[in-house]
TIRO-2110 file (N, C-alpha, C; in Angstrom, 1 decimal):
// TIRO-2110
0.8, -1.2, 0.0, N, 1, A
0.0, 0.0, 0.0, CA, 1, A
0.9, 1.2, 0.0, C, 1, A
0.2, 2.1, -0.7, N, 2, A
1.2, 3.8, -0.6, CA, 2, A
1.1, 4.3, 1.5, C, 2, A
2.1, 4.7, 1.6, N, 3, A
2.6, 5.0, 2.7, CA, 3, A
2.7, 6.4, 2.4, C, 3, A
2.7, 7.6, 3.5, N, 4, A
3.1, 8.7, 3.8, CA, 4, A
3.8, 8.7, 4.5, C, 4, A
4.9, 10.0, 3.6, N, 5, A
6.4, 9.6, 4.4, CA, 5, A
7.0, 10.5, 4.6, C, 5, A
6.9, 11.4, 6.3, N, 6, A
7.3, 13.1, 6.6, CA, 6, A
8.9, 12.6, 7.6, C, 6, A
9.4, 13.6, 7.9, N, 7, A
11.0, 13.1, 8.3, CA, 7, A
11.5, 12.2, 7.0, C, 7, A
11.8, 13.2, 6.2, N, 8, A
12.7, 12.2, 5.2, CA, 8, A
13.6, 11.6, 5.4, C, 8, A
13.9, 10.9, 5.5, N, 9, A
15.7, 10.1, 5.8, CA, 9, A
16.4, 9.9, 4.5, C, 9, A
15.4, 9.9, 3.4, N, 10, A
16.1, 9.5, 2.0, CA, 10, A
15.7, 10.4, 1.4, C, 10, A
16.5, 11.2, 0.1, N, 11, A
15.9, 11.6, -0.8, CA, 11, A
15.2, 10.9, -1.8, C, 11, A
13.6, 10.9, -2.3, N, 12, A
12.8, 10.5, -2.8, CA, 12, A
13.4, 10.1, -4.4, C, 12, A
13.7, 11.2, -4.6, N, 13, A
14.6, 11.4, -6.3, CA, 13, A
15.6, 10.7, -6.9, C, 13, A
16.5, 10.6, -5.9, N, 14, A
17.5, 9.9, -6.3, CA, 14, A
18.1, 8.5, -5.2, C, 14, A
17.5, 8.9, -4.0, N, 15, A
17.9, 7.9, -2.8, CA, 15, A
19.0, 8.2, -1.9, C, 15, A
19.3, 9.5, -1.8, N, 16, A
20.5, 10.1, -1.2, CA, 16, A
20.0, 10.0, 0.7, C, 16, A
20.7, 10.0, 1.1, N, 17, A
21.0, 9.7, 2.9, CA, 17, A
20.5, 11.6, 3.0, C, 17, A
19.4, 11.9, 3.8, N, 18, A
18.9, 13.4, 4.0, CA, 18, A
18.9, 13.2, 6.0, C, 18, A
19.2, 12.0, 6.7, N, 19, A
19.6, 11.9, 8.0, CA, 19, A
20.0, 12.8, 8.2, C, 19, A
19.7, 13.7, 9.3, N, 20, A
20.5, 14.7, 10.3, CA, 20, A
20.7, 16.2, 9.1, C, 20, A
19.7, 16.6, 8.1, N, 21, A
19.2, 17.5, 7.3, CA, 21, A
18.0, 18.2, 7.9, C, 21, A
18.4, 19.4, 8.9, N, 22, A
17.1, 19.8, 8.7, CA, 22, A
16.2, 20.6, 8.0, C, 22, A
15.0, 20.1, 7.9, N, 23, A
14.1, 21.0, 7.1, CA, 23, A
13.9, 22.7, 7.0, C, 23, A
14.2, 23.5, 6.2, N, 24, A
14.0, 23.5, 4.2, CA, 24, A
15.7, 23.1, 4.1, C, 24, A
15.7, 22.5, 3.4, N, 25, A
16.5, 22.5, 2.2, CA, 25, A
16.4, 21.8, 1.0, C, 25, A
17.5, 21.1, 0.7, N, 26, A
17.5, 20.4, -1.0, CA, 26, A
19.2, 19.5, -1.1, C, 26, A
18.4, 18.3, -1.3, N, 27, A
19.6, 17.4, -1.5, CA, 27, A
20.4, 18.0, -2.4, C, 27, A
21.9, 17.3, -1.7, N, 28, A
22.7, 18.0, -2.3, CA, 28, A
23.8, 17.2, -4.0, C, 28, A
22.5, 16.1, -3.7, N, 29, A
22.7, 15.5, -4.9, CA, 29, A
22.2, 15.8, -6.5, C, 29, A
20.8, 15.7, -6.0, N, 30, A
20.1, 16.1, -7.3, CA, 30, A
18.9, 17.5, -7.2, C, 30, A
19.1, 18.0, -6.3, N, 31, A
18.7, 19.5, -5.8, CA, 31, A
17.0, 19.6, -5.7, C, 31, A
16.9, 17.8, -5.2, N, 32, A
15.5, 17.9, -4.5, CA, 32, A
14.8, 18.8, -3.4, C, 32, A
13.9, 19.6, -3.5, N, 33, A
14.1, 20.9, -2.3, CA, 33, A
12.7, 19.6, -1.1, C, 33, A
13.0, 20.6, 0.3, N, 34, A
12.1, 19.9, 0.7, CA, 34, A
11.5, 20.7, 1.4, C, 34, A
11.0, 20.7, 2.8, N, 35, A
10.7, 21.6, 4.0, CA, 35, A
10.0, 20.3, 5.0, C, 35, A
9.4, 21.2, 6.1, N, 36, A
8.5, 20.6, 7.1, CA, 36, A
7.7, 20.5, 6.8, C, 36, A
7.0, 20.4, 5.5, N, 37, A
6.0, 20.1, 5.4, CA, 37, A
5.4, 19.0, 4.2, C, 37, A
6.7, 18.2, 3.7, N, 38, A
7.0, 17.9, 2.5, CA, 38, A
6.4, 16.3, 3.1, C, 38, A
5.4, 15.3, 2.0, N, 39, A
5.4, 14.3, 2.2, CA, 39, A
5.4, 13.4, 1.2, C, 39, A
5.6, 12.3, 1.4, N, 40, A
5.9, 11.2, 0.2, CA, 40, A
5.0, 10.0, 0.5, C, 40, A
4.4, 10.0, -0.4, N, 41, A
3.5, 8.5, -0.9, CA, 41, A
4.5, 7.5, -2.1, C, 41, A
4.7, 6.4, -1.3, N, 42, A
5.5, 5.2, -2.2, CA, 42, A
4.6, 4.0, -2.4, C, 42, A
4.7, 3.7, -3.7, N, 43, A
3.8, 2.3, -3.9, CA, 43, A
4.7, 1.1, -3.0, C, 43, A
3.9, 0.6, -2.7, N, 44, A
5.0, -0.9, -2.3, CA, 44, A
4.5, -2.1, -3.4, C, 44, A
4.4, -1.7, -4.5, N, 45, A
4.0, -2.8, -5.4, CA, 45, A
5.2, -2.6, -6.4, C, 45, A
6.6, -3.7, -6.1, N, 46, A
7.3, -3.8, -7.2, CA, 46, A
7.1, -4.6, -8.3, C, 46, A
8.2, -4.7, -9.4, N, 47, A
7.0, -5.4, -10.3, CA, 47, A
7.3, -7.3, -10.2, C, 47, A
8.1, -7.3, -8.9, N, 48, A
7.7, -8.6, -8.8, CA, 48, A
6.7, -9.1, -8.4, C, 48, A
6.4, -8.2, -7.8, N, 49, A
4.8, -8.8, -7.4, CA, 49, A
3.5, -8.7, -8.6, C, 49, A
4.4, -7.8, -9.7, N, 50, A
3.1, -7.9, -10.3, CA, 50, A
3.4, -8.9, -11.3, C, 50, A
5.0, -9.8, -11.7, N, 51, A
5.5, -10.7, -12.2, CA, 51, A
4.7, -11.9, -11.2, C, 51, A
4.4, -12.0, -10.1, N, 52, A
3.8, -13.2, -9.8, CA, 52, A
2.4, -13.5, -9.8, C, 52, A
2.1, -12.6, -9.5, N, 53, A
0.2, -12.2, -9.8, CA, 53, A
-0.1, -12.8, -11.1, C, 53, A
0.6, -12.5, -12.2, N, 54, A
0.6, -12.2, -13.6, CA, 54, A
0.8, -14.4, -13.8, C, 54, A
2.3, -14.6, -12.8, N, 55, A
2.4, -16.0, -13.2, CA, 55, A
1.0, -16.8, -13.0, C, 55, A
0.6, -16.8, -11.4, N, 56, A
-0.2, -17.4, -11.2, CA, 56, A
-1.5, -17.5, -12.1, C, 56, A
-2.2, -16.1, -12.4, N, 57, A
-3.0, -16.1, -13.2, CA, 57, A
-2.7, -16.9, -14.6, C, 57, A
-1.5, -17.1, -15.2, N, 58, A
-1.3, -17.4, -16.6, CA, 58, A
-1.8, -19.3, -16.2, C, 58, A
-0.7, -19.3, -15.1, N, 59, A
-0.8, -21.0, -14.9, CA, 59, A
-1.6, -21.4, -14.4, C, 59, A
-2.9, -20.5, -14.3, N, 60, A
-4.4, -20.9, -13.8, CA, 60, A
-5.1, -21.3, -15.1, C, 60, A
-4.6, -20.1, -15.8, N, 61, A
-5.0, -20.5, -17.2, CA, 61, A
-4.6, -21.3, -18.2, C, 61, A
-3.9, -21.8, -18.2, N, 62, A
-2.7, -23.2, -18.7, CA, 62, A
-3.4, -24.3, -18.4, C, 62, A
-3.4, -24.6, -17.1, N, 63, A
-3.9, -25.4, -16.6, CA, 63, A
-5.7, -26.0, -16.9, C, 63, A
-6.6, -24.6, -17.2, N, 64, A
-7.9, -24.9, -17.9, CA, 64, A
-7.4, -24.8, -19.0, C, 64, A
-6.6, -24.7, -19.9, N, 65, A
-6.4, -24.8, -21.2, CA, 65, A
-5.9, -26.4, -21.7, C, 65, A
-5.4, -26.8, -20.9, N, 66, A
-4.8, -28.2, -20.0, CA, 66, A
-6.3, -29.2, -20.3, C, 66, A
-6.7, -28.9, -19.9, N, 67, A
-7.5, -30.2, -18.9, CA, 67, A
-9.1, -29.8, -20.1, C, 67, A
-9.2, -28.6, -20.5, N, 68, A
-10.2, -28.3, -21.9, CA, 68, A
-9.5, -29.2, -22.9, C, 68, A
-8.1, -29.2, -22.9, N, 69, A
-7.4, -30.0, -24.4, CA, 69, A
-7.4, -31.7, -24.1, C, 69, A
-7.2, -32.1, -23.0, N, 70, A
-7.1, -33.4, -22.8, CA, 70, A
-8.7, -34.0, -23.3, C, 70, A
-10.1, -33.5, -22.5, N, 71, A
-11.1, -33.6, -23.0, CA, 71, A
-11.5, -33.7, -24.2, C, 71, A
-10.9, -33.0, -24.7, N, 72, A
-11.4, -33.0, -26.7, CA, 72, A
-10.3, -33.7, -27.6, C, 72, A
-9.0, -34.2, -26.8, N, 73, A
-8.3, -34.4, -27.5, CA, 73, A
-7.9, -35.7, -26.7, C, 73, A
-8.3, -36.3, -25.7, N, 74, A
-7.7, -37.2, -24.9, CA, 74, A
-6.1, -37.7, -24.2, C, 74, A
-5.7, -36.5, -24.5, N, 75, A
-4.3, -36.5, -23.9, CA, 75, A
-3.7, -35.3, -23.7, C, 75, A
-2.9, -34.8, -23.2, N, 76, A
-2.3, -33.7, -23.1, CA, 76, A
-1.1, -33.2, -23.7, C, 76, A
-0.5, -33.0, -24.4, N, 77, A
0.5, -32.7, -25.2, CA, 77, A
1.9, -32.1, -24.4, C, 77, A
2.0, -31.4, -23.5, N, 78, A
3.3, -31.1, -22.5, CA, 78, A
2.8, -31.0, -21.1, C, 78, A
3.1, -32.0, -20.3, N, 79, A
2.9, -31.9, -19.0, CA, 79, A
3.2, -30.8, -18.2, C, 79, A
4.0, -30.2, -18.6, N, 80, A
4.6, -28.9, -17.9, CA, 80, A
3.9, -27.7, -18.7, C, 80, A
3.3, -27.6, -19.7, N, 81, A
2.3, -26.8, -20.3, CA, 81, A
1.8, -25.6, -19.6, C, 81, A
1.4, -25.3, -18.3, N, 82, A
0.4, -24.5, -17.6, CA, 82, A
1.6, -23.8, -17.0, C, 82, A
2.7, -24.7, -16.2, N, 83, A
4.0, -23.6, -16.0, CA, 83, A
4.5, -22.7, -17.2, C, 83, A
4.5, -23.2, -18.0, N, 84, A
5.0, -22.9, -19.1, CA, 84, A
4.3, -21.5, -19.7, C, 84, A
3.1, -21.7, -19.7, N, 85, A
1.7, -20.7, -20.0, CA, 85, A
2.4, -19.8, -19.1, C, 85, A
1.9, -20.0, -17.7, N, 86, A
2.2, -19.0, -16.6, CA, 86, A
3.4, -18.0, -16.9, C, 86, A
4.5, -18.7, -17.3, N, 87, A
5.8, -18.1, -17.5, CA, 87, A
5.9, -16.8, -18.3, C, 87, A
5.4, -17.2, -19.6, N, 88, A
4.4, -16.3, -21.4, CA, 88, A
3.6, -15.4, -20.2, C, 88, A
2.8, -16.1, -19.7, N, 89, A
1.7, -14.7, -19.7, CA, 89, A
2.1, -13.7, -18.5, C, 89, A
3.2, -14.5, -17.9, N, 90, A
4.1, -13.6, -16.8, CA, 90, A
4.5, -12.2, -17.1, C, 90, A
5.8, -12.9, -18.3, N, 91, A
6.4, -12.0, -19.4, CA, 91, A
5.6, -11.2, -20.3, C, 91, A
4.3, -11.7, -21.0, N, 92, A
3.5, -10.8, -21.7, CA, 92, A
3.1, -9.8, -20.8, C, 92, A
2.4, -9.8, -19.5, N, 93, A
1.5, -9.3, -19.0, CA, 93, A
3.2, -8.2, -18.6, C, 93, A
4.1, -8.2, -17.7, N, 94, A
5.2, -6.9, -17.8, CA, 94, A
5.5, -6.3, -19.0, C, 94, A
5.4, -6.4, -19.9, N, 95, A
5.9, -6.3, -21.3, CA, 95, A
4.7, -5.3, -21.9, C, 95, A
3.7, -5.5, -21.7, N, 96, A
2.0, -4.6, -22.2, CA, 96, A
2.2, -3.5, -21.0, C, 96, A
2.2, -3.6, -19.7, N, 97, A
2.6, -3.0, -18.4, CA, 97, A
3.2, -2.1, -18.8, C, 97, A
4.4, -2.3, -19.1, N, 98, A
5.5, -1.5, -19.6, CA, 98, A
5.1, -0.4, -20.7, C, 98, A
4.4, -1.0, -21.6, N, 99, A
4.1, -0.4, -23.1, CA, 99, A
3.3, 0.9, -22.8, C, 99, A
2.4, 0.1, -21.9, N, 100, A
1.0, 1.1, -21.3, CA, 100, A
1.2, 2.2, -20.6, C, 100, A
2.1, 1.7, -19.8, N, 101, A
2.7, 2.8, -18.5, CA, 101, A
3.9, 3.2, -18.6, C, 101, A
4.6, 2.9, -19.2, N, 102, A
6.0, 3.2, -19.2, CA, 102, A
7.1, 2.7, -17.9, C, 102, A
6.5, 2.1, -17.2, N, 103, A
7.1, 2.1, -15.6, CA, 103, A
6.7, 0.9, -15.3, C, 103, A
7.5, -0.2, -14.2, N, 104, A
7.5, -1.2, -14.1, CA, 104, A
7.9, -1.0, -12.4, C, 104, A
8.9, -0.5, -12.3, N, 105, A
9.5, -0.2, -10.5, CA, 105, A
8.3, 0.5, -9.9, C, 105, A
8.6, 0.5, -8.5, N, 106, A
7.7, 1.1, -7.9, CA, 106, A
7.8, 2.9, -8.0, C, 106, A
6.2, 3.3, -8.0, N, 107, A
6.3, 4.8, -7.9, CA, 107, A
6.3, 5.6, -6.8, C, 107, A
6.3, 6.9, -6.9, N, 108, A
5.9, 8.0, -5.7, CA, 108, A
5.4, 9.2, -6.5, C, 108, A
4.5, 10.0, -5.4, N, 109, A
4.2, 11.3, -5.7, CA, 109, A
4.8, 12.0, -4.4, C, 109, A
5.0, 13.0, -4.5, N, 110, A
5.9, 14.0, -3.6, CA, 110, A
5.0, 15.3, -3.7, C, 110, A
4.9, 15.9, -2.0, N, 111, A
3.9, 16.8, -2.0, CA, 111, A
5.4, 18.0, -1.4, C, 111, A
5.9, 18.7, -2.6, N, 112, A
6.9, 19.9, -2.0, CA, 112, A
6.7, 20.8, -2.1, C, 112, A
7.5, 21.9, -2.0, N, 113, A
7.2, 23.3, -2.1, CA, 113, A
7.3, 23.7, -3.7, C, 113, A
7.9, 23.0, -4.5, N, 114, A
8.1, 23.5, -5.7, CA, 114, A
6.9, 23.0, -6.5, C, 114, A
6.3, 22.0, -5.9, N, 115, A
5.1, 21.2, -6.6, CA, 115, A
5.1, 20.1, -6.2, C, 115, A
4.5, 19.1, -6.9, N, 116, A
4.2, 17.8, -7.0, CA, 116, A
4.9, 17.1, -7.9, C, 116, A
6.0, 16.5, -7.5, N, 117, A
7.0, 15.7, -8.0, CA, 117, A
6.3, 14.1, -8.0, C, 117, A
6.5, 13.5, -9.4, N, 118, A
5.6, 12.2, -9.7, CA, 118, A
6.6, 11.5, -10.5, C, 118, A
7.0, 10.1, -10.2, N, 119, A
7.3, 9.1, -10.8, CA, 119, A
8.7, 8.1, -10.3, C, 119, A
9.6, 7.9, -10.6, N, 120, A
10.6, 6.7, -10.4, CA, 120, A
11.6, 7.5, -9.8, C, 120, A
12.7, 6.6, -9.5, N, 121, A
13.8, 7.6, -9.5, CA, 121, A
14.4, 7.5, -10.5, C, 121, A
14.6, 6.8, -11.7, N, 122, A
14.7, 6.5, -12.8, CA, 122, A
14.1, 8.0, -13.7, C, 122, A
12.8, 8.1, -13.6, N, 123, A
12.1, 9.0, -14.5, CA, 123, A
10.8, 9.6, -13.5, C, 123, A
10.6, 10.8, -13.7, N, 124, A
10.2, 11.8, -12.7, CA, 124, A
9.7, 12.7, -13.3, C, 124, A
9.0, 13.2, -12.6, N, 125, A
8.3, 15.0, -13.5, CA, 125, A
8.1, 16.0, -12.5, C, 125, A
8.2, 16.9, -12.5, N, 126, A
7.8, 18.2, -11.4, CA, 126, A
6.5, 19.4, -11.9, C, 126, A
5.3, 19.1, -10.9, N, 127, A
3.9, 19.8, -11.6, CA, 127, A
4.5, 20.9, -10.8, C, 127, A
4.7, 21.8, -11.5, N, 128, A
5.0, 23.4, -10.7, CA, 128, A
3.0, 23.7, -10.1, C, 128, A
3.3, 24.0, -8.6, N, 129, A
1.7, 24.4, -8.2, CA, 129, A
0.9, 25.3, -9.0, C, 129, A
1.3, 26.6, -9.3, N, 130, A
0.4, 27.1, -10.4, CA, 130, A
-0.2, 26.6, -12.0, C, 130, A
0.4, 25.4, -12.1, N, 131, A
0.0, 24.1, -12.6, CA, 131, A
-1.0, 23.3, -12.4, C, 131, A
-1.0, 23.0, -10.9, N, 132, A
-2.3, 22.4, -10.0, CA, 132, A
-3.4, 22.7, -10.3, C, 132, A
-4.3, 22.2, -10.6, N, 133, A
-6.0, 22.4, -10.7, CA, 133, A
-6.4, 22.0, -9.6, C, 133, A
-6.3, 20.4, -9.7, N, 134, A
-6.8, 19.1, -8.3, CA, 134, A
-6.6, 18.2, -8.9, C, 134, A
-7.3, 17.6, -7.8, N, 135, A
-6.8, 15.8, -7.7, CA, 135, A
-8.0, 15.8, -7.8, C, 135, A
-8.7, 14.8, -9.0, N, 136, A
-10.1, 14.2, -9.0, CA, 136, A
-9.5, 12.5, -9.3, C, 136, A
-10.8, 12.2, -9.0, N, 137, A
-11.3, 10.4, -8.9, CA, 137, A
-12.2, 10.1, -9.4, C, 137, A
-11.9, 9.8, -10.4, N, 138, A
-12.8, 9.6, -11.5, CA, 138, A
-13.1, 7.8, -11.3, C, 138, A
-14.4, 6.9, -11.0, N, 139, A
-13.9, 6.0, -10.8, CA, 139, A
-12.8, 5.3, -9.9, C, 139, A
-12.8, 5.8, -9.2, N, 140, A
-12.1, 5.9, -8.1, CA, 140, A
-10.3, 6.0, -8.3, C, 140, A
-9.8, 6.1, -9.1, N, 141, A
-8.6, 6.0, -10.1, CA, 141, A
-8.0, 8.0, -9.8, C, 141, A
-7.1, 8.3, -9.3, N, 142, A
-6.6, 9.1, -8.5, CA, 142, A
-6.1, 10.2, -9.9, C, 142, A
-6.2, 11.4, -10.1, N, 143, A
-5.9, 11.8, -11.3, CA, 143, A
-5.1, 13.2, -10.8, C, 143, A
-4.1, 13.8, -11.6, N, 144, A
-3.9, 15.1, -10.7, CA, 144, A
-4.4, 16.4, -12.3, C, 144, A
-5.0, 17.2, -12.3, N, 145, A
-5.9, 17.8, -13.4, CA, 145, A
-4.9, 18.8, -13.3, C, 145, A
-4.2, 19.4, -14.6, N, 146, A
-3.4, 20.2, -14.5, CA, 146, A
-4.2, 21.4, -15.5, C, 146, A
-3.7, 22.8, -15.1, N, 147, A
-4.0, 23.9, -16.2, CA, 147, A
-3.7, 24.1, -17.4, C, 147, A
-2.6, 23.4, -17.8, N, 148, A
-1.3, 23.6, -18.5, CA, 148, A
-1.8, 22.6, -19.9, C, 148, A
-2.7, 21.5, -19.4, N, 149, A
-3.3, 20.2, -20.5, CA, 149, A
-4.4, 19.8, -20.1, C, 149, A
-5.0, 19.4, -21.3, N, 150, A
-6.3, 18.6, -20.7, CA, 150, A
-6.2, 17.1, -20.4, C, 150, A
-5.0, 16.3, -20.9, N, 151, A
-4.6, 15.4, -20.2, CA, 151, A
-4.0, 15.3, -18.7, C, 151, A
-4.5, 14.2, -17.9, N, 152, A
-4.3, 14.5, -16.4, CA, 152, A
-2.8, 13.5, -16.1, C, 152, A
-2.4, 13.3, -14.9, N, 153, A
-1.3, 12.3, -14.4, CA, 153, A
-2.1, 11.7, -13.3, C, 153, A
-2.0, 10.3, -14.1, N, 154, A
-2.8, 9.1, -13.4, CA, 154, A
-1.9, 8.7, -12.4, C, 154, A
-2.5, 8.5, -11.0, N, 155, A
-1.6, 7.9, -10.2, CA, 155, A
-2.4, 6.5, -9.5, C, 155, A
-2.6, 5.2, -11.2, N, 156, A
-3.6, 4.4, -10.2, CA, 156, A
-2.9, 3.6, -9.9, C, 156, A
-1.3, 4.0, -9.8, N, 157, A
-0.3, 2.1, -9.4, CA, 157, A
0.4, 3.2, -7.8, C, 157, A
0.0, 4.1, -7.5, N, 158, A
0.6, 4.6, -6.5, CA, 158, A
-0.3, 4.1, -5.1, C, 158, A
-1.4, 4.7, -4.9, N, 159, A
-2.2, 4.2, -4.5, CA, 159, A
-3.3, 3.3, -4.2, C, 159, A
-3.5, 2.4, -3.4, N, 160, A
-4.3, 1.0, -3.0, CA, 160, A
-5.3, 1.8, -1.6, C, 160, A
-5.1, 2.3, -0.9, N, 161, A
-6.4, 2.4, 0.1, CA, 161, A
-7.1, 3.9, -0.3, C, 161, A
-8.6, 3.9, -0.4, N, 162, A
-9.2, 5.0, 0.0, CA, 162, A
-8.2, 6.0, 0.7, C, 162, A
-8.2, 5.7, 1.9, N, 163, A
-7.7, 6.7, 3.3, CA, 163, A
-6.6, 7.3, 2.5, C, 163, A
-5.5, 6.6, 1.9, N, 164, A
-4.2, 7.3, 1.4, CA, 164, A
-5.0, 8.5, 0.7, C, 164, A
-5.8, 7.8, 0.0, N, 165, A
-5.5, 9.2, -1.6, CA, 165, A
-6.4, 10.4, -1.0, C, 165, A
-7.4, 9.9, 0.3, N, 166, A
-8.1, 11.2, 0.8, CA, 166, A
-7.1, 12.1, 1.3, C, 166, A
-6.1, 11.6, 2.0, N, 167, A
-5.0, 12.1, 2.9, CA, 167, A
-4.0, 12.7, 1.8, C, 167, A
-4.0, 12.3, 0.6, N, 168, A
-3.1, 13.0, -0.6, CA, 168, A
-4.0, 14.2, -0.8, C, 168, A
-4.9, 13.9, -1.0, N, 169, A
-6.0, 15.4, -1.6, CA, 169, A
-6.0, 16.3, -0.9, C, 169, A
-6.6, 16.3, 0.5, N, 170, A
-5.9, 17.0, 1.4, CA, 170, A
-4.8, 17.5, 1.7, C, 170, A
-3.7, 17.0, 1.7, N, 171, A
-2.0, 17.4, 1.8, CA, 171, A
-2.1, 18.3, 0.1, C, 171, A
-2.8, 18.1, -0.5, N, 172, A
-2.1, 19.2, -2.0, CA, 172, A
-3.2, 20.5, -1.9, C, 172, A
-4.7, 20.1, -1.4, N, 173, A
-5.6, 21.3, -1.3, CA, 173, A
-4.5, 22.3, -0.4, C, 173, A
-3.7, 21.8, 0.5, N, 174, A
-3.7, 22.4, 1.8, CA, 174, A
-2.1, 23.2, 1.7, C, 174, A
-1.7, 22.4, 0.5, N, 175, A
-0.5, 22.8, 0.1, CA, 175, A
0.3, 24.1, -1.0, C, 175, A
-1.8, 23.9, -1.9, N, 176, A
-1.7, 24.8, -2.8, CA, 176, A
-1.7, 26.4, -2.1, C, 176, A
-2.8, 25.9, -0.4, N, 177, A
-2.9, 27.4, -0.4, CA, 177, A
-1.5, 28.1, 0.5, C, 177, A
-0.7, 26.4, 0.7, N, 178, A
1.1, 27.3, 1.6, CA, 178, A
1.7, 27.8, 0.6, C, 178, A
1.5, 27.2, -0.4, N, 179, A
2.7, 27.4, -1.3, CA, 179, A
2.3, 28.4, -2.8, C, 179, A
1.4, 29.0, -2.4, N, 180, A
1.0, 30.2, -3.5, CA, 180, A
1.5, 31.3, -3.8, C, 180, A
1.7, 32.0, -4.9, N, 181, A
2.7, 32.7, -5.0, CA, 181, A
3.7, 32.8, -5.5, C, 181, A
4.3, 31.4, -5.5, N, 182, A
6.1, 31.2, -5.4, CA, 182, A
6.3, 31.2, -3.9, C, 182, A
5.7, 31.1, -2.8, N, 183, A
6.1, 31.4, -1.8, CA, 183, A
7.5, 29.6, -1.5, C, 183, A
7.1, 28.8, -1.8, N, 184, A
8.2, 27.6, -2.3, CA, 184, A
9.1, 27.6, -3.0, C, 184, A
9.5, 29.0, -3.4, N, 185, A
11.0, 29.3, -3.9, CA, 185, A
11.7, 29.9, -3.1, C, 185, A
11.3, 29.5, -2.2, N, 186, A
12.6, 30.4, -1.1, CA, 186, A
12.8, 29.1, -0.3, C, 186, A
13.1, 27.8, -0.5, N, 187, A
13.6, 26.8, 0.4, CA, 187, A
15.4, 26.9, 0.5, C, 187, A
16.1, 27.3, 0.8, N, 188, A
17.4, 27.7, 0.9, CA, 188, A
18.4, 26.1, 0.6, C, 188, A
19.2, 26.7, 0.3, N, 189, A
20.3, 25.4, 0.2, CA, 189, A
20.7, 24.5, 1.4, C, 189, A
20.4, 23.1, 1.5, N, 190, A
20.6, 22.7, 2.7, CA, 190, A
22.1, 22.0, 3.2, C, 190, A
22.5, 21.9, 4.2, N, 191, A
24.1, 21.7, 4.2, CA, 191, A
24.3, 20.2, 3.9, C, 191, A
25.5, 20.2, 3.3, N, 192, A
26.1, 18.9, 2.6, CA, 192, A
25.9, 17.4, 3.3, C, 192, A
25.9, 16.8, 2.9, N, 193, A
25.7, 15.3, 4.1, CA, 193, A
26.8, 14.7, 3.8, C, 193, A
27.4, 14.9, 2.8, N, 194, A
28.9, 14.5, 2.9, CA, 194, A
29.8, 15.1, 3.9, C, 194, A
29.1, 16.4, 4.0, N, 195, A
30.6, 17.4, 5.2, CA, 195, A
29.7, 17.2, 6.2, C, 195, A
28.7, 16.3, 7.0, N, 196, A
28.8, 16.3, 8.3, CA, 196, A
29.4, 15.4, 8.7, C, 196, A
29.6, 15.0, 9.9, N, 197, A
30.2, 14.2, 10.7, CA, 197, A
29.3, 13.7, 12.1, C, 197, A
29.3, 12.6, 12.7, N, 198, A
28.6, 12.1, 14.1, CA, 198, A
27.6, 13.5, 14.4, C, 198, A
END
């Protein structure tokens, strides 16, 4: 399930050590800004999990594909057949995944002062808040509605409970009206985590 995640200890972006950084600043790696007020929702759905979901289902279906063919055909042609299926529809099913979404690791959305930072640490986007429209739910499928396009950023592999995404909508309504203005360009440089010590 997506988690919220205040006291950063990691940078979101890139995975940098933000321990013993206090809030505003900005990693000193990839110049992620943050403050006290900054929160992170992570999927916990990697895509092995959706590699095994995907197996099971295939070699459920193998299996009636199996046992439909012996009936009409009175024997079964490869015993191992249904693992086999499972395997194909494992790999097919990440491979469409991929095509569809472009993303297979797990994701985040990030509620900061500069905006709403969405995607991998691999591949990422930053909605600048005068950007922000809202977050609607259409079908219950979490959208964030931007000014800028009439295409939205779907966030339906981030979040799994109701409660999370009410608690997201809230955190950005509440966010748009801290951070209005530009008042989120003034998070200062924060000090190096290489030059501290104990």
């Amino acid at each position: 399930m997506a988690m919220p995640v205040s006291g950063l200890e990691e940078c979101p972006e890139c995975g940098s050590d933000l321990r013993g950084l206090p809030p505003p600043g900005r990693c000193q790696e990839c110049g992620f800004q943050y403050d006290e007020s900054t929160r992170v929702w992570r999927s916990r759905q990697p895509w092995q999990r959706h590699a095994l979901v995907y197996f099971v289902i295939g070699t459920a279906i193998g299996l009636l594909l199996a046992i439909i063919y012996r009936l009409v055909r009175g024997h079964v042609p490869y015993p191992v057949f249904p693992l086999l299926f499972g395997l194909v529809y494992a790999a097919g099913g990440l491979l469409i995944r991929r095509v569809l979404t472009g993303r297979l690791s797990e994701r985040f959305v990030a509620v900061t002062p500069k905006g709403i930072l969405v995607g991998t640490r691999r591949r990422n986007s930053l909605i600048a808040w005068d950007d922000v429209d809202r977050v609607s739910q259409p079908k219950g499928v979490p959208k964030i509605q931007r000014h800028s396009s009439g295409v939205p950023v779907v966030l339906e592999d981030v979040f799994e409970r109701s409660e999370d995404i009410a608690a997201f909508r809230a955190e950005v309504k509440a966010a748009k009206k801290r951070y209005a203005n530009g008042a989120g360009n003034s998070v200062p440089d924060g000090p190096s985590a290489r030059g501290q010590s104990g």
